[in-house]
N, C-alpha and C positions, 0 to 999 in steps of 0.2 A: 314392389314385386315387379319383375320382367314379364311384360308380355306382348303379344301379338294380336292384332286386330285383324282379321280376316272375311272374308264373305261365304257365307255354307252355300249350298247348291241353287238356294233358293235367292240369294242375293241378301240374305239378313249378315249385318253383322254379327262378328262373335268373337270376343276376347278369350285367347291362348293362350295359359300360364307356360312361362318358359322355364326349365332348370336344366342344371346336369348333376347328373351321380356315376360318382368314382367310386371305386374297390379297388383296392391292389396289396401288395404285402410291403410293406416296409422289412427291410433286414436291419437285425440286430448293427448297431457299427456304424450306421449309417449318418453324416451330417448334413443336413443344408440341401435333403434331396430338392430338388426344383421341381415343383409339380406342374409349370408349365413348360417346360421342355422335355421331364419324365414322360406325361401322360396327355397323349394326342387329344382326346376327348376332351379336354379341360382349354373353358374359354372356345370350342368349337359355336356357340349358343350362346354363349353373355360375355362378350369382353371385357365388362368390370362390375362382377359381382357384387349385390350391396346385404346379402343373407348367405350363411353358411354354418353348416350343421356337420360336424366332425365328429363321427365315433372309431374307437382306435382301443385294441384287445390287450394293449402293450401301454406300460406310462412311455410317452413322447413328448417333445415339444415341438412347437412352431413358431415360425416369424413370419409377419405379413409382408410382404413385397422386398424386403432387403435381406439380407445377411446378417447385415449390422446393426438390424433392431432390435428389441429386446426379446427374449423368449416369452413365451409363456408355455407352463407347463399342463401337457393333459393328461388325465388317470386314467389306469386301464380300465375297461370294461366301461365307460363311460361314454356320454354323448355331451358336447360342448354345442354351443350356440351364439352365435355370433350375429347380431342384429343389428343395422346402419354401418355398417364393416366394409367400407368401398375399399376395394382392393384389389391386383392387377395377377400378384403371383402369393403363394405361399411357399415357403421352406419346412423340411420336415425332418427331424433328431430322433435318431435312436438307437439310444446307450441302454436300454434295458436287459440285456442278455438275453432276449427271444426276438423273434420275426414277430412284426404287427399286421395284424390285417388294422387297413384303414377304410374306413369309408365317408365320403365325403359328396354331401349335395350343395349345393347352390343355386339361387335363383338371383 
């Protein structure tokens, strides 16, 4: 897990879990969205995520850090989990014939 070791007021240490969480709409159509040059927020906090938790209202897929990797496919209404997953960008497909909301955390 990401975190941060910090000092409270008092001078104690104290570890900081770090994440980020996205929400956004994927459109129907869409290939190979780039979610780090789509979405500001993403890697503002963890440059290489090693946990990531995907829920997505639309079947989509994704690739980890290339174009040219393979897919893996995710079901609507679902929540995927991705655990020791070091990885820099993801890619995001969708040919389902609706707009997705996705949402997406990471630590």
């Amino acid at each position: 897990m990401s975190s941060t070791i910090t000092n409270d007021p008092n001078g104690q240490s104290q570890v900081k879990n770090r994440y980020e969480s996205i929400e956004f709409t994927l459109n129907t159509g869409i290939t190979d969205y780039d979610l780090d040059s789509q979405q500001a927020t993403f890697k503002s906090v963890i440059a290489e995520p090693m946990y990531c938790r995907i829920y997505t209202s639309q079947n989509i897929s994704i690739k980890f850090d290339a174009t040219t990797n393979h897919t893996i496919s995710l079901n609507s209404g679902t929540t995927t989990d991705f655990d020791r997953q070091i990885f820099k960008n993801i890619y995001l497909s969708n040919s389902s014939g609706a707009n997705s909301t996705v949402r997406i955390y990471v630590k």
